[in-house]
Biopython code that builds the backbone (N, CA, C, O; Angstrom):
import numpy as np
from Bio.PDB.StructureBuilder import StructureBuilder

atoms = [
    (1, "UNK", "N", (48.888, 67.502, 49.527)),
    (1, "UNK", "CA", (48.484, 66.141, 49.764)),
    (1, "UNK", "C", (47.020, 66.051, 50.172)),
    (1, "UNK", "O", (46.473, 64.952, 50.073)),
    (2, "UNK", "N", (46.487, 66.861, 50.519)),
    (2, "UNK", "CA", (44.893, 67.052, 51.543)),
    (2, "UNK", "C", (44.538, 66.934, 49.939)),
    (2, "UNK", "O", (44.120, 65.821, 49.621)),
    (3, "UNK", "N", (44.604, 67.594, 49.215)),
    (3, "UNK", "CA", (44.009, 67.575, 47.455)),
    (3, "UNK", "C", (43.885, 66.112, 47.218)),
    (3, "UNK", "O", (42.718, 65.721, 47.183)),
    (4, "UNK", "N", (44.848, 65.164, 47.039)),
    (4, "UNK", "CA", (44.647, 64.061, 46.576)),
    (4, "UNK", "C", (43.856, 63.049, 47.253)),
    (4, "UNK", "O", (43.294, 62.139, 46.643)),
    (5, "UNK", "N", (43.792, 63.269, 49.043)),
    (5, "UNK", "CA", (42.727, 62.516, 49.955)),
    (5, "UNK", "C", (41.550, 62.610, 49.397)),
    (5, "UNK", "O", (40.812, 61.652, 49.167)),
    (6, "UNK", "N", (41.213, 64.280, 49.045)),
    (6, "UNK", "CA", (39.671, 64.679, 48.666)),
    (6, "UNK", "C", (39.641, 64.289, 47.906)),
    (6, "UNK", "O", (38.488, 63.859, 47.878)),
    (7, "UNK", "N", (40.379, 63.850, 46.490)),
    (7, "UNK", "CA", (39.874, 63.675, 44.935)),
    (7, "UNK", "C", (40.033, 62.095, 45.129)),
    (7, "UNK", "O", (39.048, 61.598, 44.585)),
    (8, "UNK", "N", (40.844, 61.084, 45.668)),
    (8, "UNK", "CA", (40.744, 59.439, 46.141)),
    (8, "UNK", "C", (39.090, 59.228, 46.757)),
    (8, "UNK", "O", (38.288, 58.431, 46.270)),
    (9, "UNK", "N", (38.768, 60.286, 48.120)),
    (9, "UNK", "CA", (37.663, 59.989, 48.399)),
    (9, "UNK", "C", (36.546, 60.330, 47.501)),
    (9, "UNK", "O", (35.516, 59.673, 47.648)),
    (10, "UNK", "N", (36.578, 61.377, 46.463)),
    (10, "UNK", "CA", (35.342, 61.663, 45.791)),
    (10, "UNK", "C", (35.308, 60.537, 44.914)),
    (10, "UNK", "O", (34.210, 60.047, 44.646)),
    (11, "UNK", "N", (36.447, 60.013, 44.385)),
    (11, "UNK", "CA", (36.345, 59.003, 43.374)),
    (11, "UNK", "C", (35.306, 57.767, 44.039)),
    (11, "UNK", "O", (34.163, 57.397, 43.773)),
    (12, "UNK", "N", (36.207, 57.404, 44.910)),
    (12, "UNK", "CA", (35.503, 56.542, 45.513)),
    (12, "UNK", "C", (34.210, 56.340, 46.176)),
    (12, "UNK", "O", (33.921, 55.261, 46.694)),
    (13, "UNK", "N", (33.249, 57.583, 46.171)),
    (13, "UNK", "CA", (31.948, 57.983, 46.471)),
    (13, "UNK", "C", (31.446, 57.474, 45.036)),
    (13, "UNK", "O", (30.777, 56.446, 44.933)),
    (14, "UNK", "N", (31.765, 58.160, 44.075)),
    (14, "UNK", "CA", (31.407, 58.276, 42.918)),
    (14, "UNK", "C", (30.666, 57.063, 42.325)),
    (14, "UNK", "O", (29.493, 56.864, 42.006)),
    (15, "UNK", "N", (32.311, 55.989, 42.284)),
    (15, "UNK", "CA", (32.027, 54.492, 41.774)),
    (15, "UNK", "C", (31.618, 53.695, 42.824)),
    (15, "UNK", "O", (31.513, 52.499, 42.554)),
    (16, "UNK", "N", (31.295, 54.129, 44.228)),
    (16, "UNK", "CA", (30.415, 53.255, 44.568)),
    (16, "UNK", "C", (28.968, 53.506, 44.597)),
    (16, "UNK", "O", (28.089, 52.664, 44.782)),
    (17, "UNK", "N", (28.804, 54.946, 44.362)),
    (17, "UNK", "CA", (26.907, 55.517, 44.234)),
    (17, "UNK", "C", (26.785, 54.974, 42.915)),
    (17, "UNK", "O", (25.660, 54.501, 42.750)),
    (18, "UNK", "N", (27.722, 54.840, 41.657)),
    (18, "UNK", "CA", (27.372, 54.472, 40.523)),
    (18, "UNK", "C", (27.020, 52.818, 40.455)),
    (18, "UNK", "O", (26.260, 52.445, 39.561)),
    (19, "UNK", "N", (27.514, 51.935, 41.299)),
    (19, "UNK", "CA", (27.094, 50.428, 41.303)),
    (19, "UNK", "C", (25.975, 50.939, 42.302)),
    (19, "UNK", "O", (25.148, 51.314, 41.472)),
    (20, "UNK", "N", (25.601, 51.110, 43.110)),
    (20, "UNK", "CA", (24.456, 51.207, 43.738)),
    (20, "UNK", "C", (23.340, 50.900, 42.571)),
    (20, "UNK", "O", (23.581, 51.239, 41.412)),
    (21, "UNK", "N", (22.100, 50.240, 42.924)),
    (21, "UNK", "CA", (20.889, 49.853, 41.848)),
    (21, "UNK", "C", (19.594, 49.744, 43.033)),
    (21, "UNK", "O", (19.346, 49.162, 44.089)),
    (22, "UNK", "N", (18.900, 50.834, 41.974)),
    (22, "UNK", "CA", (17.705, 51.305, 43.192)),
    (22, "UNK", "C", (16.786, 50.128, 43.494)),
    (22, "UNK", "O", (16.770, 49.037, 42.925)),
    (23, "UNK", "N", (15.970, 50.586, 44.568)),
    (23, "UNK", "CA", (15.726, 49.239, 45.320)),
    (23, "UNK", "C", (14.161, 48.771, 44.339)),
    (23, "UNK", "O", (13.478, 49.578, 43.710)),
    (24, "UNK", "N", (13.963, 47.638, 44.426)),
    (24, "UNK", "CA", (12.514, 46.997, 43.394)),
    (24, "UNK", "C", (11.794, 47.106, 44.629)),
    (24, "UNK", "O", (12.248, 46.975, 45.766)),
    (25, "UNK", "N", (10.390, 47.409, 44.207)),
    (25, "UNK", "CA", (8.956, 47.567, 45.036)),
    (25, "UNK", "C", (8.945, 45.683, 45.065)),
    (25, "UNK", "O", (9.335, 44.785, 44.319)),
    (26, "UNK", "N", (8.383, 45.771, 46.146)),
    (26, "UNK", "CA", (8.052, 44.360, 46.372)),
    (26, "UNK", "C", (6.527, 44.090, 45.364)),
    (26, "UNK", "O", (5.953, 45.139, 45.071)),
    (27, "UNK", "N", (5.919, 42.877, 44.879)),
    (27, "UNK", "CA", (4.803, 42.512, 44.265)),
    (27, "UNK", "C", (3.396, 42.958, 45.222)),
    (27, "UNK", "O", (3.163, 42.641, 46.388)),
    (28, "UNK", "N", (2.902, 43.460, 44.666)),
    (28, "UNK", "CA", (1.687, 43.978, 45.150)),
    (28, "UNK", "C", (2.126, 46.109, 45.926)),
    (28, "UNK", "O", (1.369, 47.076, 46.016)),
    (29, "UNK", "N", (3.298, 45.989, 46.211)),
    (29, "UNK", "CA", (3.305, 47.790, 46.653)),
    (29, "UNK", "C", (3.659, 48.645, 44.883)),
    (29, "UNK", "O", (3.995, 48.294, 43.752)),
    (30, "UNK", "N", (3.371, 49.697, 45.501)),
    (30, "UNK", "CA", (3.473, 50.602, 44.444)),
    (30, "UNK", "C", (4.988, 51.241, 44.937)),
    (30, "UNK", "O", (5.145, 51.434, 46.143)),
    (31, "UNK", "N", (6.173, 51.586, 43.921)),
    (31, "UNK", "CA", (7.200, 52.281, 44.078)),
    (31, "UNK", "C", (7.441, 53.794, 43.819)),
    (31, "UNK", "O", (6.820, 54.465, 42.995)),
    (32, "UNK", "N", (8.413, 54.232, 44.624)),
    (32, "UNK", "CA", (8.458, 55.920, 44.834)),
    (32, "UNK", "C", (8.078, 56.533, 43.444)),
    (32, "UNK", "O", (7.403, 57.553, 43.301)),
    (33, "UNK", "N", (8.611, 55.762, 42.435)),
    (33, "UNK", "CA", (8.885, 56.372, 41.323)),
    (33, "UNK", "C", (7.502, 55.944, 40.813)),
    (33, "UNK", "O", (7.135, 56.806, 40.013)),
    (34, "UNK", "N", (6.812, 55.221, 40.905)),
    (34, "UNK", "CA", (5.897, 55.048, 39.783)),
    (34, "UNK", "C", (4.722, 55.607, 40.562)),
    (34, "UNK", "O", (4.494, 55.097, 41.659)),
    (35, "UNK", "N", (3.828, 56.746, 40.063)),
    (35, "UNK", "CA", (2.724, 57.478, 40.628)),
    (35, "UNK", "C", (1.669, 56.667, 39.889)),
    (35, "UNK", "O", (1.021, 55.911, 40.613)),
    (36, "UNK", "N", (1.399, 56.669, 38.730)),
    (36, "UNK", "CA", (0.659, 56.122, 37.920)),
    (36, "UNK", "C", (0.450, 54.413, 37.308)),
    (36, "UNK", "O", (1.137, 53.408, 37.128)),
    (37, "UNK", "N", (-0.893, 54.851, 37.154)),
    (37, "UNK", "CA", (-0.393, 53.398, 36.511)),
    (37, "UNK", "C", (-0.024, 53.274, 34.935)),
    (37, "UNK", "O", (-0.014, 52.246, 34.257)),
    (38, "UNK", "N", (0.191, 54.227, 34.650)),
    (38, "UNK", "CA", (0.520, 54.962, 32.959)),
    (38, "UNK", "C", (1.590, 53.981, 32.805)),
    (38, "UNK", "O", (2.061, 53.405, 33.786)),
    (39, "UNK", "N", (2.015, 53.755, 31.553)),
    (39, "UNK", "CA", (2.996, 52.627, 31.354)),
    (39, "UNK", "C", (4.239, 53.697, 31.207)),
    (39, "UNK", "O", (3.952, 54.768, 30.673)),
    (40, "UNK", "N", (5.375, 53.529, 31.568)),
    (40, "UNK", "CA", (6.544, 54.405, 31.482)),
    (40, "UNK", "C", (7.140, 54.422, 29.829)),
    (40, "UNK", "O", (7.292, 53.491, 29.038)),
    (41, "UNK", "N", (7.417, 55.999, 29.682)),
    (41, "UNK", "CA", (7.644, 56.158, 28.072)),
    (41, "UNK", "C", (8.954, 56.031, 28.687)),
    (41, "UNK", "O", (9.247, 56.106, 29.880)),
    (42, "UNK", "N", (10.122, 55.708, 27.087)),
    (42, "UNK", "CA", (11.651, 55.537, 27.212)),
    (42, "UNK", "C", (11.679, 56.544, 26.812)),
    (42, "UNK", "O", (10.757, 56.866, 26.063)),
    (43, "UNK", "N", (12.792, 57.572, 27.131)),
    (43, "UNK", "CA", (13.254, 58.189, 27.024)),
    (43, "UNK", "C", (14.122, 58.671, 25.313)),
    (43, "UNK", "O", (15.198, 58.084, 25.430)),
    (44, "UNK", "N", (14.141, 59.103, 24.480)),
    (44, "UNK", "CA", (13.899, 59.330, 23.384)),
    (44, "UNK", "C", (15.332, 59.937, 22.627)),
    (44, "UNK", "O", (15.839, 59.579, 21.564)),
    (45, "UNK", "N", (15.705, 60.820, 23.440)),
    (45, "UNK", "CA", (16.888, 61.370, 23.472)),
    (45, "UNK", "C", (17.983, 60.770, 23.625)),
    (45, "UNK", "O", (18.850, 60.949, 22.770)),
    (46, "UNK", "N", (18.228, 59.960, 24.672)),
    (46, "UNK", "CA", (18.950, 58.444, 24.884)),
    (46, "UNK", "C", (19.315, 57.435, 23.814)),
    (46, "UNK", "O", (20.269, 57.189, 23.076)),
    (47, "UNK", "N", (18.016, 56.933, 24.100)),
    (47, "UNK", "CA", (17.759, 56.333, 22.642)),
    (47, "UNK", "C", (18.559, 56.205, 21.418)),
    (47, "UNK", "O", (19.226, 55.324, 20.875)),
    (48, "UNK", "N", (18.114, 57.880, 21.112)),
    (48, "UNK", "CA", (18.740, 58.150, 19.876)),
    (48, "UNK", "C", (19.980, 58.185, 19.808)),
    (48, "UNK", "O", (20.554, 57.588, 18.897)),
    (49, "UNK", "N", (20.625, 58.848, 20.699)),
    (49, "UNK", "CA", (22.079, 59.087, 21.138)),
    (49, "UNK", "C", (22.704, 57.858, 20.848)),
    (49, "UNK", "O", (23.671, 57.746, 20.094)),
    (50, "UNK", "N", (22.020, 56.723, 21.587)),
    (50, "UNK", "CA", (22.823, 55.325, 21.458)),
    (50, "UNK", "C", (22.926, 54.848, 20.341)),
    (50, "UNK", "O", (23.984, 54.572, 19.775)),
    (51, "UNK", "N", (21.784, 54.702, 19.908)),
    (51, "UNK", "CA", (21.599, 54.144, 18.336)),
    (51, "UNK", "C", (22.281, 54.810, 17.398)),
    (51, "UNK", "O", (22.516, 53.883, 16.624)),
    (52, "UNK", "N", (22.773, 55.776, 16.908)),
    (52, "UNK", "CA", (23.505, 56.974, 16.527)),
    (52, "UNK", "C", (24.797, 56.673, 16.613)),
    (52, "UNK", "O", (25.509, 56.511, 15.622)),
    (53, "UNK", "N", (25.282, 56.556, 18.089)),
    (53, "UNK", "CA", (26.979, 56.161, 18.488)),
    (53, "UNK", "C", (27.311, 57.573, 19.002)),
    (53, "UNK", "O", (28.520, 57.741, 19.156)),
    (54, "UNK", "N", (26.632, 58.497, 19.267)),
    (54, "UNK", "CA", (26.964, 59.816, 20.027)),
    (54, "UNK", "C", (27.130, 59.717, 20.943)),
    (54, "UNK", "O", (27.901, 60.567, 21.390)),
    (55, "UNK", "N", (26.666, 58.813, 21.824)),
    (55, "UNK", "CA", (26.264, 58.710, 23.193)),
    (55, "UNK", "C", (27.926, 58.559, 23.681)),
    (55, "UNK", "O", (28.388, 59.192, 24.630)),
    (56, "UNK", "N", (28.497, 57.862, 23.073)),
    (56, "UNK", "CA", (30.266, 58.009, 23.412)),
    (56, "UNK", "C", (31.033, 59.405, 23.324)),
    (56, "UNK", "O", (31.850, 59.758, 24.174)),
    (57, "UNK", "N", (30.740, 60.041, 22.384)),
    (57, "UNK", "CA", (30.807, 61.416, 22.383)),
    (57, "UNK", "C", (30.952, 62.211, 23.183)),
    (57, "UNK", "O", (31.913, 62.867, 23.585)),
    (58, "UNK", "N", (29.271, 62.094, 23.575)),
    (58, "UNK", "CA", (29.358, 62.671, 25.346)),
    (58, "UNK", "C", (29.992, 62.124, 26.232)),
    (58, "UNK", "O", (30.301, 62.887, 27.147)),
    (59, "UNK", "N", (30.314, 61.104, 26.334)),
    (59, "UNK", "CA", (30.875, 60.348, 27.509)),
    (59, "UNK", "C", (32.306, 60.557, 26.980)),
    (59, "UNK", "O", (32.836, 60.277, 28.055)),
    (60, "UNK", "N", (33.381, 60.836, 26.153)),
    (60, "UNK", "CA", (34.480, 61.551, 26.185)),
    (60, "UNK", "C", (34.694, 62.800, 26.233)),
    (60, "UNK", "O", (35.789, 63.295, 26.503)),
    (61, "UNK", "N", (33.238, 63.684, 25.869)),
    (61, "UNK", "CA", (33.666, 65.314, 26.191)),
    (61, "UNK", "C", (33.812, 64.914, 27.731)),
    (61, "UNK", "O", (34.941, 64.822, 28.211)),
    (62, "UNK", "N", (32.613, 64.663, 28.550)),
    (62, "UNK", "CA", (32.430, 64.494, 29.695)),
    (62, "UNK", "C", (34.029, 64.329, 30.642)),
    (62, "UNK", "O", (34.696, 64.912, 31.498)),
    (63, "UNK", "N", (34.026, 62.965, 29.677)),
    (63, "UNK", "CA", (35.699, 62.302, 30.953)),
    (63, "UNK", "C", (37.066, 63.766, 30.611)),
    (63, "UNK", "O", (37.893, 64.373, 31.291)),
    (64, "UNK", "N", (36.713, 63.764, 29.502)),
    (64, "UNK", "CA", (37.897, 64.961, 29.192)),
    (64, "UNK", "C", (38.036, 66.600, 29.881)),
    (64, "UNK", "O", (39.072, 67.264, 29.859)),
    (65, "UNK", "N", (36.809, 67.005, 30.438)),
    (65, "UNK", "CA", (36.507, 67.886, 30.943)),
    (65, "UNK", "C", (36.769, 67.512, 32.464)),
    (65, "UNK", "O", (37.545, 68.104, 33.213)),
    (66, "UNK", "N", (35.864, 66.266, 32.823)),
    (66, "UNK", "CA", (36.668, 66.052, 34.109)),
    (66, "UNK", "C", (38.241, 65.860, 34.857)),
    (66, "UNK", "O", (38.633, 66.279, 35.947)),
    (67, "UNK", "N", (39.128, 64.859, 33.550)),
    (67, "UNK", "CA", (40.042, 64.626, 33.588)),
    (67, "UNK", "C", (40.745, 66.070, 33.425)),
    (67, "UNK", "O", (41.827, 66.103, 34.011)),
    (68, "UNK", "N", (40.417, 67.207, 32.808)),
    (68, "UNK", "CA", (41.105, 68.293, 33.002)),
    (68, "UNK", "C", (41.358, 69.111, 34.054)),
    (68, "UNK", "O", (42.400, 69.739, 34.243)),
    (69, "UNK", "N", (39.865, 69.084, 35.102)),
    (69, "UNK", "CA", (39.651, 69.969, 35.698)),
    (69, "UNK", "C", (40.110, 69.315, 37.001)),
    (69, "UNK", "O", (40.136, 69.882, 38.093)),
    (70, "UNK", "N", (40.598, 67.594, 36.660)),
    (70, "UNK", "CA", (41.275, 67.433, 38.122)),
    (70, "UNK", "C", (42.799, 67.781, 37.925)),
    (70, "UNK", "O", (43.461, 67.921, 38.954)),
    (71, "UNK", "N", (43.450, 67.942, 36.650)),
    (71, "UNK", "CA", (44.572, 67.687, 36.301)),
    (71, "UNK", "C", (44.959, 69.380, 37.132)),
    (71, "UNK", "O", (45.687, 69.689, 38.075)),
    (72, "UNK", "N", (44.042, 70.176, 36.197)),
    (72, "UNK", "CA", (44.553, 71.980, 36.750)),
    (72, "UNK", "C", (44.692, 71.604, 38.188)),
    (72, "UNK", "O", (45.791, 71.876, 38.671)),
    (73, "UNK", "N", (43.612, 70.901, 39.167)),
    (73, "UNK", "CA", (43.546, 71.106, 40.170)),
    (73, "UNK", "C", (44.742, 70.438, 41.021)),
    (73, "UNK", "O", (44.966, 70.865, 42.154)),
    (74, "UNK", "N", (45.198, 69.814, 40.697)),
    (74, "UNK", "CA", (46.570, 69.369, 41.063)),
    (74, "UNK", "C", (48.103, 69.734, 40.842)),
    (74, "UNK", "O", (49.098, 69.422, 41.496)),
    (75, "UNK", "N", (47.903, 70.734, 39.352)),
    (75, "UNK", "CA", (49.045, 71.368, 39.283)),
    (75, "UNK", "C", (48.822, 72.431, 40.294)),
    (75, "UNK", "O", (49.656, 72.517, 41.195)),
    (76, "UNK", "N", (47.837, 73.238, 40.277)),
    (76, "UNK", "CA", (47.358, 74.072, 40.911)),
    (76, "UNK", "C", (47.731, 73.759, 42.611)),
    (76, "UNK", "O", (48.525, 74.506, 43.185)),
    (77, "UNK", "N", (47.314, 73.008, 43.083)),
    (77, "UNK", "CA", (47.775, 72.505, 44.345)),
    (77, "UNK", "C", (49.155, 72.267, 44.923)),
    (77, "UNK", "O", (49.344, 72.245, 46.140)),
    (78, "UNK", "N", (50.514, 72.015, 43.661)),
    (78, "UNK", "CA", (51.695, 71.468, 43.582)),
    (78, "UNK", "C", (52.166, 73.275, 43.559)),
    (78, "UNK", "O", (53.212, 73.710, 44.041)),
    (79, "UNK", "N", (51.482, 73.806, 43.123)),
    (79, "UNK", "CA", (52.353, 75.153, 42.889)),
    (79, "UNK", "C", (52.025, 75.845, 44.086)),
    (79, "UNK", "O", (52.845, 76.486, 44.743)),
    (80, "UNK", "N", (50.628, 75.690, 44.411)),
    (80, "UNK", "CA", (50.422, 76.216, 45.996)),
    (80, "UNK", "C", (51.343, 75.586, 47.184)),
    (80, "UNK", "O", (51.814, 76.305, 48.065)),
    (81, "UNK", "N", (51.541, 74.285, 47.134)),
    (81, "UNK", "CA", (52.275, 73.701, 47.976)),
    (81, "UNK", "C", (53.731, 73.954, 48.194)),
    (81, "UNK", "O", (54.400, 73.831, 49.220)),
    (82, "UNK", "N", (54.093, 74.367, 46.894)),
    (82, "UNK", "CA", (55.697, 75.015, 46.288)),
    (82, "UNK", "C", (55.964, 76.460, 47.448)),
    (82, "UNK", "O", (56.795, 76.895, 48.246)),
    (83, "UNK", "N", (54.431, 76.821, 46.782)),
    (83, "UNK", "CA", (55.274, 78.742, 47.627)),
    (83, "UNK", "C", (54.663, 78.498, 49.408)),
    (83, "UNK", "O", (55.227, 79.273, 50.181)),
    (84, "UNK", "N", (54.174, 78.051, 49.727)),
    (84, "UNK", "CA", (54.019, 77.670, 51.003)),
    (84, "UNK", "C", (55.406, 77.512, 51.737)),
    (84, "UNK", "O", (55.963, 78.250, 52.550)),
    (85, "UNK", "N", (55.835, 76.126, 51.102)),
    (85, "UNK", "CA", (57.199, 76.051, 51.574)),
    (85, "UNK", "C", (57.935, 76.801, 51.390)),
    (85, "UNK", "O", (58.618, 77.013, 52.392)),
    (86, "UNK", "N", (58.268, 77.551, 50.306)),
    (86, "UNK", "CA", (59.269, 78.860, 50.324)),
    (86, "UNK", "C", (58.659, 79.630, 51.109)),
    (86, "UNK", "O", (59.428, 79.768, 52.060)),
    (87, "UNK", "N", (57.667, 80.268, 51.310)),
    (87, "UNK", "CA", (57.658, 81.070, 52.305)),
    (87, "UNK", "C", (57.854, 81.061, 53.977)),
    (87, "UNK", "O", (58.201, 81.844, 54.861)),
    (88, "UNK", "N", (57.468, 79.865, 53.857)),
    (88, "UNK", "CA", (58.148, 78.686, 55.494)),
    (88, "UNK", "C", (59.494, 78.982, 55.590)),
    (88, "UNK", "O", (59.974, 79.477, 56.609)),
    (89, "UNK", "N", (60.339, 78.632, 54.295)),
    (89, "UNK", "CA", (61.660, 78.515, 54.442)),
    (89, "UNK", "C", (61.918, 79.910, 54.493)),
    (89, "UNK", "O", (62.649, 80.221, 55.433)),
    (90, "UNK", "N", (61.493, 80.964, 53.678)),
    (90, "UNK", "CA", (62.133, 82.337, 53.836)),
    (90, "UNK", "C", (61.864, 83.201, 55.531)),
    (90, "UNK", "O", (62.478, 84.179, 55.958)),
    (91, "UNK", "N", (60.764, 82.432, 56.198)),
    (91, "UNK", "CA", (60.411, 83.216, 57.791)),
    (91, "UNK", "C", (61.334, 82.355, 58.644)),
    (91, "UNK", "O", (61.327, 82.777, 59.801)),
    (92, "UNK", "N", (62.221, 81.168, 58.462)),
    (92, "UNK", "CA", (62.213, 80.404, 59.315)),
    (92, "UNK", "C", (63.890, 81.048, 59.513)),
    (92, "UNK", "O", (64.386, 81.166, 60.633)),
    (93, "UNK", "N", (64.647, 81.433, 58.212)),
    (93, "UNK", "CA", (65.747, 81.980, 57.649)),
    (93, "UNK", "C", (65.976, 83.055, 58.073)),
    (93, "UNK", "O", (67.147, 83.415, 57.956)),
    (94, "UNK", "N", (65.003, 84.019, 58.732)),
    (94, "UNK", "CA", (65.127, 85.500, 58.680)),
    (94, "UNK", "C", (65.578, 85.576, 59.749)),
    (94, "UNK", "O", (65.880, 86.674, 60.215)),
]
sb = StructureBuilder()
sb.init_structure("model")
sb.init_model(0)
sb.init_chain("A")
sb.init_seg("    ")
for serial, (resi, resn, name, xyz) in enumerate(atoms, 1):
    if name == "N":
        sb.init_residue(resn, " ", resi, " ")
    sb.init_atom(name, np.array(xyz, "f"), 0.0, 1.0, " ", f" {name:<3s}", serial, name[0])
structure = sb.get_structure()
């Protein structure tokens, strides 16, 4: 059960750092991010990805890899939790 607290709370870190939206420089300051006064290039790779329709691609290897690696981690946890108790039950028996 401690498994599913941690993976509820990471979720919930997750999708709320993901709505988070970084803060705007007020008119007249300069912001963390912008050193220059160079005009900002877009990003190219992105871009392409989107325009393309790949960009979903990645974003299902992505969820699928995650969605796996919580899935092991929960069988994984259910089977740990299994011999725990048998072994509880086999010291408690003796």
């Amino acid at each position: 059960m401690k498994l599913f607290k941690i993976l509820a709370l990471s979720c919930f870190i997750l999708v709320a750092a993901a709505g988070l939206q970084p803060a705007q420089a007020q008119p007249g300051q300069m912001s963390e991010v912008e050193f220059s006064s160079a005009p900002q290039t877009q990003i190219e790779m992105a871009d392409t990805l989107r325009q393309d329709g790949k960009i979903y691609v990645v974003v299902v290897v992505l969820l699928t890899v995650l969605v796996g690696t919580i899935a092991y981690l929960v069988t994984i946890d259910r089977k740990v939790s299994r011999l725990e108790k048998q072994l509880k039950d086999d010291l408690v028996n003796k």
